[in-house]
C-alpha positions in Angstrom: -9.8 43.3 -22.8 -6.5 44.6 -21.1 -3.2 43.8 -21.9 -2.2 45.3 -18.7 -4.3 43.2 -16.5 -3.0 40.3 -18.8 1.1 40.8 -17.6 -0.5 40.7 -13.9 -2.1 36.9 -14.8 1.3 36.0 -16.2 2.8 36.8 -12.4 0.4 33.4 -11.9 0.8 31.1 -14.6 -1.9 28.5 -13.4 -5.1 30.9 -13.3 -3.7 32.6 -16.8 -5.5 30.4 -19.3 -9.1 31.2 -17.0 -8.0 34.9 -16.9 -7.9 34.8 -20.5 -11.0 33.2 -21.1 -12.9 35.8 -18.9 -11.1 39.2 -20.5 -12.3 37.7 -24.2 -15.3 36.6 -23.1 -14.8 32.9 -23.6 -13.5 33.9 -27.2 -9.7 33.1 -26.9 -10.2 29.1 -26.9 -12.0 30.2 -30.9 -9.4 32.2 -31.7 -7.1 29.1 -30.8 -9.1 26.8 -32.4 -9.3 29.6 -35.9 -5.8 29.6 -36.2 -5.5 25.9 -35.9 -8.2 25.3 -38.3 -5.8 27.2 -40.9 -3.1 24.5 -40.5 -2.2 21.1 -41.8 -1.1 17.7 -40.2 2.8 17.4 -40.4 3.5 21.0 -40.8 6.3 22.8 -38.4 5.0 25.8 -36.7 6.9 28.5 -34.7 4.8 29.8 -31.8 6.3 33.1 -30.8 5.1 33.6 -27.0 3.6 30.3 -26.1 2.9 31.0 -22.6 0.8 28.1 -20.8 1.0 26.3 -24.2 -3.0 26.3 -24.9 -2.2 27.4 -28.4 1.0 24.8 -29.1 -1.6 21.9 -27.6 -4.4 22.7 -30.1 -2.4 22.6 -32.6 0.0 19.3 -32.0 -3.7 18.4 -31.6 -4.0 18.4 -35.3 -0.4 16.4 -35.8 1.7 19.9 -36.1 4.9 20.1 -35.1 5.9 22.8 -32.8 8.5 24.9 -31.5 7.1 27.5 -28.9 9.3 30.1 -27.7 8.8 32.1 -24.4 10.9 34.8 -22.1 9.0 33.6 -19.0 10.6 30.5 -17.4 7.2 30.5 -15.1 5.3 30.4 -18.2 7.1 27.8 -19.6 6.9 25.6 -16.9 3.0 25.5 -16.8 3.3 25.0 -20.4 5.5 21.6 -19.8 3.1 20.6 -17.5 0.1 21.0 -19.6 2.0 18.6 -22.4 2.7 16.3 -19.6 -1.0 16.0 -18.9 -1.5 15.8 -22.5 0.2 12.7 -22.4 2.7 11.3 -24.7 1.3 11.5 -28.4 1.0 15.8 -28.1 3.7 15.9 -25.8 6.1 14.7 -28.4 4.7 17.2 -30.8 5.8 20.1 -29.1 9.2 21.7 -28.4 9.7 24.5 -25.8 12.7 27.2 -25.6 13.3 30.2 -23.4 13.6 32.5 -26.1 12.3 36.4 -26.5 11.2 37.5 -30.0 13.5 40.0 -29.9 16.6 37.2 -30.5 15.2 35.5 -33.3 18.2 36.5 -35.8 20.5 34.1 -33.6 18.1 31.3 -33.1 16.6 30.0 -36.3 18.2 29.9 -39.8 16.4 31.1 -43.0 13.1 28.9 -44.5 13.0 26.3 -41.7 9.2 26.7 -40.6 5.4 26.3 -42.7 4.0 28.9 -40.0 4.9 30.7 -37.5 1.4 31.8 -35.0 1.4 34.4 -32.1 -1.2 35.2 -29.7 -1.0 38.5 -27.6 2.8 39.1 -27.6 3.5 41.8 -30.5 1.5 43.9 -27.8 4.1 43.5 -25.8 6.8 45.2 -28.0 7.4 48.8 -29.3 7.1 49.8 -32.9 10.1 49.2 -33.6 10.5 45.0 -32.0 7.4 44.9 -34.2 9.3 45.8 -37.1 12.1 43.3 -36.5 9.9 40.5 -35.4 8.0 40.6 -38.5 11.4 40.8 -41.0 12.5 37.8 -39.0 9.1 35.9 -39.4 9.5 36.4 -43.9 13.2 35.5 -43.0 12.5 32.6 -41.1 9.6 31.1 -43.2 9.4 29.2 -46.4 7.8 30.4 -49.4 4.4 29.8 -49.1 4.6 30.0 -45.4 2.1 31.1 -43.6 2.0 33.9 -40.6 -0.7 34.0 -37.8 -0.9 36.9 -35.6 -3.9 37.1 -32.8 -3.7 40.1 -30.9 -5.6 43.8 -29.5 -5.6 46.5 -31.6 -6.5 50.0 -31.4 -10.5 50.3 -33.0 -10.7 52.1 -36.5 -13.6 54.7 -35.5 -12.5 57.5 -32.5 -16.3 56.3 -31.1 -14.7 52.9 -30.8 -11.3 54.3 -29.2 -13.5 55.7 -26.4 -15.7 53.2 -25.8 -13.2 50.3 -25.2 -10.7 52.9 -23.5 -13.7 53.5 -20.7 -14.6 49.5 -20.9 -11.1 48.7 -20.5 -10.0 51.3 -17.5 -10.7 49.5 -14.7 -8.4 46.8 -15.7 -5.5 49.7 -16.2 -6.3 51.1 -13.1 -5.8 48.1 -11.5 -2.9 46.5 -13.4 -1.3 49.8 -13.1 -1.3 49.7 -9.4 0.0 46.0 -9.2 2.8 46.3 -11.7 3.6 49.9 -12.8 2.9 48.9 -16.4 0.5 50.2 -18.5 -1.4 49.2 -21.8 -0.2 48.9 -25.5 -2.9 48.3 -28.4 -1.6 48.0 -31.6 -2.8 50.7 -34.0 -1.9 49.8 -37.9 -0.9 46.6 -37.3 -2.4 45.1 -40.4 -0.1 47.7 -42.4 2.5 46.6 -40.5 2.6 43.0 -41.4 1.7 43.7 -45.3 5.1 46.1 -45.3 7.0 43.2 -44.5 6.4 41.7 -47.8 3.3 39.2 -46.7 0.2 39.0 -48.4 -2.8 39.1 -46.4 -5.2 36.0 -46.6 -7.7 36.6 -44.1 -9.0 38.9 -41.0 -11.1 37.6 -38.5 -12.4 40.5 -35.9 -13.6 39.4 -32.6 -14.7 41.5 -29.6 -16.1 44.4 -31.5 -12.7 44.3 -33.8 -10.8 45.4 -30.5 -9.1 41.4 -31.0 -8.1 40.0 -34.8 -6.5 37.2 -36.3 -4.2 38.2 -39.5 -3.4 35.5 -41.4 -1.1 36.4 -44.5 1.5 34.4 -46.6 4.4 34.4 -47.5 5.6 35.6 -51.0 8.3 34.6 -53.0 10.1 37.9 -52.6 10.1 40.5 -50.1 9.7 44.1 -51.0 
C-alpha cells in the first residue's frame, strides 16, 4: 500500500473509496467494519480525517454519533453526498467540519467525545503533529474514552522493510511524478500513542502488519 499513491486518489474524491479498496486488497471496508465493531449505539465519536465518509457511515450505522473533521473541502463534499444517499436516519448521525488535526486545541473543549477513530491521516503528519494530535485526542476524550487509530506503519523485521519498500515503489514512482510528494510510514507508532498516557487494548495487523488498528483507552490520568 502507498500513501503516496493515496494523496493522488484524494485529487479525485469519487474513485478514492475503490482506490482504497484495491491498495489494501479489499481489506480497508474490515478494518472499517473492526473499528466499528469496538463501538456502542449512542456513543459520540470524533473522526479525525473523514474523507469520503465510509468510516463515519459505518459507524452512524451502528447509532453513533459523529463529528468527522477534514482539510479537504473536495473530500468533504463526496462525504456529504454519500450521507445524502444514505438517507435521512445516518445522515442525521453524522456532522462534518473543515477542520485539520493540527487545530484541534481551538475546536473542541476537554472530555466532550467516547472515541475518537482515524484512518490513514497520522501518515500524513510529521513526528511532531503526531505528538500534538495524540495530547489533544487524551485532552479531548473522557475517561474511559476510547482511541482508534488505522494506519501504515514501517514493518518490525529490516526483511519486511525491503520487501514492502520494493512492493510499494511503483506506486512512489508514480505518485511522485503526479504530485511531488513522497511516502511517510509510521515507524513506533504504537510507542507513540502509549506515551500519551493511553493504554493499549488491542492490535489488529493486516497486510503482513504493514496496516494496524490500535485501539487503546483512556486513563484517568495522563503521565
Amino acid at each position: 500500500m502507498s500513501y503516496v499513491y493515496m494523496k493522488v486518489l484524494e485529487t479525485a474524491p469519487e474513485r478514492y473509496d475503490r482506490g482504497m479498496e484495491l491498495l489494501t486488497l479489499g481489506r480497508w471496508r474490515r478494518v472499517h467494519q473492526d473499528m466499528a465493531d469496538r463501538l456502542e449505539p449512542g456513543q459520540e465519536a470524533l473522526e479525525l480525517g473523514c474523507g469520503t465518509g465510509a468510516l463515519a457511515v459505518a459507524l452512524a450505522r451502528k447509532g453513533i454519533r459523529v463529528t468527522g473533521v477534514d482539510i479537504a473541502p473536495l473530500m468533504l463534499s463526496q462525504a456529504g453526498q454519500r450521507l445524502r444517499d444514505e438517507g435521512p436516519d445516518v445522515q442525521r448521525q453524522v456532522t462534518l467540519r473543515e477542520l485539520g488535526a493540527v487545530d484541534l486545541d481551538t475546536a473542541f473543549g476537554a472530555e466532550v467525545f467516547d472515541a475518537i477513530v482515524s484512518s490513514l491521516m497520522f501518515s500524513e503528519l510529521s513526528d511532531d503533529e503526531i505528538g500534538y494530535v495524540l495530547a489533544e485526542c487524551w485532552r479531548i476524550l473522557r475517561p474511559g474514552g476510547r482511541l482508534l487509530v488505522a494506519d501504515e506503519v514501517l514493518p518490525d523485521s529490516t526483511l519486511g522493510k525491503i520487501g514492502t519498500f520494493l512492493l510499494r515503489l511503483p506506486f512512489a514512482l508514480l505518485a511522485f511524478v503526479l504530485t511531488q510528494n513522497t511516502t511517510h510510514r509510521i515507524a513506533g507508532l504504537r510507542p507513540k500513542i502509549e506515551e500519551a498516557g493511553f493504554l493499549m487494548l488491542e492490535e489488529h495487523r493486516y497486510l503482513a502488519g504493514t496496516l494496524r488498528l490500535f485501539v487503546a483507552e483512556k486513563g484517568e490520568a495522563r503521565r
